[in-house]
C-alpha positions in Angstrom: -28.7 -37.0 37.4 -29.5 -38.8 40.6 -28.8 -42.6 40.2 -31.9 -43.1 42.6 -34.7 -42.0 40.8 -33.7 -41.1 37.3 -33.8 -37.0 38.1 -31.8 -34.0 37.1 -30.4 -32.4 40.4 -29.9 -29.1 40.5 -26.5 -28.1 39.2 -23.6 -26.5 41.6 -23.2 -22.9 40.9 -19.1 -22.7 40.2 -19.4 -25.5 38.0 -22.5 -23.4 35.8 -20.6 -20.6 35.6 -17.5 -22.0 35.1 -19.8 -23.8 31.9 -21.2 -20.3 30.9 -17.3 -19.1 30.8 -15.8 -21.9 28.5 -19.0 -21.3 26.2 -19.0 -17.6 26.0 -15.6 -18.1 25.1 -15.6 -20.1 22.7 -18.2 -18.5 21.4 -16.0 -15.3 21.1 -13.3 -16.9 19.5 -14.9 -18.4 17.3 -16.4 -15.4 16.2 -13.1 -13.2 16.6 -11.2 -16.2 13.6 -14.1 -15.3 11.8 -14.4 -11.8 11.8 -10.5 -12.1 11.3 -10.8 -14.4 8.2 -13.3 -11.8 6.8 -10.5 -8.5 7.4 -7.8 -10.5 6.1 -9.7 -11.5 2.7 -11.0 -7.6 2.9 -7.7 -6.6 3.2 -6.1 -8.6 0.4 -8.7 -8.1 -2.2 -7.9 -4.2 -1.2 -4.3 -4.8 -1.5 -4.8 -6.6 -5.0 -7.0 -3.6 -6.7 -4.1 -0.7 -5.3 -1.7 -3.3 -7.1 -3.8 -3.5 -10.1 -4.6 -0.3 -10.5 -0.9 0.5 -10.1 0.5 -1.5 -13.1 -2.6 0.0 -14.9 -1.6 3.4 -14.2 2.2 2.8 -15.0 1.2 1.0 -18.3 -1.1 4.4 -19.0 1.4 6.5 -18.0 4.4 4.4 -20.7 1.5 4.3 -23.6 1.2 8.2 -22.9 4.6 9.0 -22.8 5.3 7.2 -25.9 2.9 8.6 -27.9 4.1 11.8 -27.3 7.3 10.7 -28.8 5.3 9.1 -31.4 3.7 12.7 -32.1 7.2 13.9 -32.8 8.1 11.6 -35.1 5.4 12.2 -37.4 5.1 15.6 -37.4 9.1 15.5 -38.9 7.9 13.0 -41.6 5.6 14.8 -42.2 7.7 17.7 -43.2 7.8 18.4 -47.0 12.3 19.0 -46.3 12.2 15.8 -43.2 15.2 16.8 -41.3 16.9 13.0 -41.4 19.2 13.1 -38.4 16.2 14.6 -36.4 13.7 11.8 -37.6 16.4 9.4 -36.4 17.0 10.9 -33.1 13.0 11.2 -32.1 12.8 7.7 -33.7 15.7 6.4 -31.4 13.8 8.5 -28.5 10.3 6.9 -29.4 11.6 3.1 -29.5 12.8 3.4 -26.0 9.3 4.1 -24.6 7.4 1.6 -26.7 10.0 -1.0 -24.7 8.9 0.9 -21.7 5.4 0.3 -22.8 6.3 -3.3 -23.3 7.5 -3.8 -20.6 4.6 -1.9 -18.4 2.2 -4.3 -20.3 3.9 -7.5 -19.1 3.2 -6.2 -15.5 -0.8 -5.7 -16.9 -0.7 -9.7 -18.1 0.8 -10.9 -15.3 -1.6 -8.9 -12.9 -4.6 -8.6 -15.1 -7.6 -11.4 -15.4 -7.6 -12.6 -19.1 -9.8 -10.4 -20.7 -7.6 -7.6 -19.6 -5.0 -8.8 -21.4 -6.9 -9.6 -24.4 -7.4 -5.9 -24.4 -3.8 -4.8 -23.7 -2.9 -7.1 -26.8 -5.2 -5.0 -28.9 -3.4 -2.1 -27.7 -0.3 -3.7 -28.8 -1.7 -5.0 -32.4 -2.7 -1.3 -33.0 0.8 0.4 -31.8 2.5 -2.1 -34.4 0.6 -1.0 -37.0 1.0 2.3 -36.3 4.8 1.4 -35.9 5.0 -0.6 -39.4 3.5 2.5 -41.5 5.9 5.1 -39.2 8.9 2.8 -40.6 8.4 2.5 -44.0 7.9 6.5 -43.7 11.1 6.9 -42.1 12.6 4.8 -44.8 11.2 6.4 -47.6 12.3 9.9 -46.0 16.1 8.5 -45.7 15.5 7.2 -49.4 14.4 10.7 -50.3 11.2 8.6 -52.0 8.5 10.8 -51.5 5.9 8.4 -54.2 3.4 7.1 -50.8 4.0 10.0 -48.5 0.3 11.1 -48.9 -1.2 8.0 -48.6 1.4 7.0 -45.5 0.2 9.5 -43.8 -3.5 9.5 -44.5 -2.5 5.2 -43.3 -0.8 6.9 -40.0 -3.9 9.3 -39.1 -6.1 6.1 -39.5 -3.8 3.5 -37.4 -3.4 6.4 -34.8 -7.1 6.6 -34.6 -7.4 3.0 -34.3 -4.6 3.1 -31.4 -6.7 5.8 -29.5 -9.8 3.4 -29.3 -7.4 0.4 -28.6 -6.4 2.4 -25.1 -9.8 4.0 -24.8 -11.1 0.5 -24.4 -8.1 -0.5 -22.1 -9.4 2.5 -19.8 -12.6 1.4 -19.6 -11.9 -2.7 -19.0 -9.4 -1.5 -15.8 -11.8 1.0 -14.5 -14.1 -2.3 -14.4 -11.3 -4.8 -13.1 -10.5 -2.9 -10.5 -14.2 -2.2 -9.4 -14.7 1.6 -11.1 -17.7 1.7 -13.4 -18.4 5.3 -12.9 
């Protein structure tokens, strides 16, 4: 401004550009920390839906592989002559996954959001029911007590149908945490 009569004098050239420069830069950086906030938020919400969808998948992959020890456990009490050291040996085979399972399902609760979990727990609710009447089968097979079989296994078919909707409902409530609704 000139001190003489109050006027904006034209401004030197190097001192514009030079101006221009440290704006336009700025300006870039700026927009590059955004742009970088935004890719690093992108990338970790990407990150946390592979990690979710992993414990998911290995707590799918325990409950499957468990119930197919499960399966063999009921088809020998349900044998009309159980063969006992069989039973015990399937049975001893099946408890090792449902600790699998278990353990698989800690990985869901600490990963999961809370409804998740409340879902898992349903799961689990319906697996120890299923667990309870497969016990007192085995028991009454090794007591050669044959009074409830019927009913215990008419009980079995319903908890294992119960079960089924359990996990069906656990598919559906990842597919949606993890941003699948198709």
């Amino acid at each position: 401004m000139d001190s003489k009569n109050g006027r904006l004098e034209p401004m030197d050239s190097g001192l514009a550009a030079l101006l221009g420069a440290a704006v336009g830069s700025a300006t870039t950086l700026g927009a590059a920390i955004v742009n970088g906030r935004a890719q690093a938020r992108s990338q970790h919400a990407q990150w946390s839906r592979q990690h979710r969808r992993d414990a998911y998948a290995g707590y799918l992959s325990a409950l499957h592989n468990r119930d197919i020890a499960r399966d063999a456990v009921l088809d020998a009490l349900r044998s009309d002559q159980p063969d006992l050291p069989d039973i015990d040996e399937k049975t001893g085979r099946f408890i090792t996954l449902a600790r699998e399972v278990h353990r698989a399902c800690e990985i869901v609760i600490l990963e999961g959001p809370a409804p998740l979990a409340e879902v898992a727990e349903r799961v689990t609710v319906a697996s120890s029911d299923l667990s309870d009447v497969m016990r007192r089968m085995a028991e009454n097979a090794h007591a050669g007590n044959t009074t409830h079989k019927a009913e215990d296994i008419a009980l079995a078919a319903e908890r294992e149908r119960i079960l089924y909707e359990a996990v069906k409902d656990f598919r559906l409530a990842a597919r949606s945490t993890i941003g699948k609704t198709n």
